[in-house]
C-alpha positions as CSV (number, residue, x, y, z in Angstrom):
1,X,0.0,0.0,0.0
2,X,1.1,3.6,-0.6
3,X,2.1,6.4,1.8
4,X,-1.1,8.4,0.2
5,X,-3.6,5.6,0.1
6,X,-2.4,4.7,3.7
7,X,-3.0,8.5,4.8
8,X,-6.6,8.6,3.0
9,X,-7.3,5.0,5.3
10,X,-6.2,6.9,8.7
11,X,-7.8,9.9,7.5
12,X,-11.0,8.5,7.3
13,X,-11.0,6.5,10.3
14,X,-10.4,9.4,12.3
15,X,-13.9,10.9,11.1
16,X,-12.6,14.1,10.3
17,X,-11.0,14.9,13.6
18,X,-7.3,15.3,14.1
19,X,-5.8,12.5,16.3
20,X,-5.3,15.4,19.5
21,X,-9.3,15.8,19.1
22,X,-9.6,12.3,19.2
23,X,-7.0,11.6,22.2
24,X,-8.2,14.7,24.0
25,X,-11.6,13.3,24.3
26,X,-10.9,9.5,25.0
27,X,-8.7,10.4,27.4
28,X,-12.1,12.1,29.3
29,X,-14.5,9.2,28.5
30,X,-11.5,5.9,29.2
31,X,-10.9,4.3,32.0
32,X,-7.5,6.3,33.3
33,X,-6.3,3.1,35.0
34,X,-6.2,1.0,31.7
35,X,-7.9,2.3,28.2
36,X,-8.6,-1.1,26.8
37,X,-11.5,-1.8,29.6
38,X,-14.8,-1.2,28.4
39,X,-16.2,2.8,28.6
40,X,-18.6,4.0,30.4
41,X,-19.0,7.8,31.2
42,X,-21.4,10.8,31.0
43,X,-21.2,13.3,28.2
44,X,-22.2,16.3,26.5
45,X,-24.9,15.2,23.9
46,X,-22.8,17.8,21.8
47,X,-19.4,15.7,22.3
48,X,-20.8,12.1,21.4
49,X,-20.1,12.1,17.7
50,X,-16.2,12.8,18.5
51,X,-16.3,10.9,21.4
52,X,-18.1,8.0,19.7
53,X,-15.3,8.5,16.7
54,X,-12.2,8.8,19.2
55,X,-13.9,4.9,20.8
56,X,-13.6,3.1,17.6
57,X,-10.3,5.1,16.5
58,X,-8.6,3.7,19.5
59,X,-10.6,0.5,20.5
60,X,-12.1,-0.6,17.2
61,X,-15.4,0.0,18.3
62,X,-17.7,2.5,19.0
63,X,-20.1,3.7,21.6
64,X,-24.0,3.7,22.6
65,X,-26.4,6.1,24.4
66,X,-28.0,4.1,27.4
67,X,-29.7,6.8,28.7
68,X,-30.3,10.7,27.7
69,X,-30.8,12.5,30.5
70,X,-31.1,16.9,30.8
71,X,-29.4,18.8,33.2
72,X,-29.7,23.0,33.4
73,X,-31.0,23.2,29.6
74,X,-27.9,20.7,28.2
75,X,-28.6,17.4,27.1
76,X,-26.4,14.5,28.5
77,X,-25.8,11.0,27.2
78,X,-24.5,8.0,29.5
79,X,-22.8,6.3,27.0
80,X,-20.9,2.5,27.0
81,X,-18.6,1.1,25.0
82,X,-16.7,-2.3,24.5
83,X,-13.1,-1.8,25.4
84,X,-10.1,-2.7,23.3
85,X,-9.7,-6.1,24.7
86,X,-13.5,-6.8,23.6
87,X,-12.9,-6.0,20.1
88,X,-9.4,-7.9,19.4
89,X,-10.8,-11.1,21.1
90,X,-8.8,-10.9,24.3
């Protein structure tokens, strides 16, 4: 495979978003003790498309809404996603 086919496959993967949005955001929505357990956090209905992009960018999946939930105006979304481990079979 070439360098520019290989950068059009990472490009697209990464939904758009640079690899800091997509690090910058996992890193709020992994576990901080080891980022290949499954996810399960809180966020910002406004966030979930990155953050549902930054899950399967780094775990090969990506994430559900379980609940929606409204606090002061905002829409929330507890979300849940297989881990790394899940998704490579371990």
């Amino acid at each position: 495979m070439d360098k520019a086919t290989m950068q059009k496959l990472m490009d697209d993967a990464r939904g758009g978003y640079t690899r800091d949005q997509l690090q910058d955001i996992f890193d709020e929505v992994c576990d901080p003790d080891n980022w290949k357990e499954c996810i399960q956090a809180v966020i910002p209905a406004s966030d979930f498309d990155l953050a549902d992009k930054a899950v399967c960018y780094f775990t090969g999946g990506g994430l559900e809404i379980v609940k929606e939930m409204e606090h002061d105006g905002e829409i929330f979304y507890d979300v849940f996603g297989h881990g790394y481990y899940v998704h490579i079979g371990a």
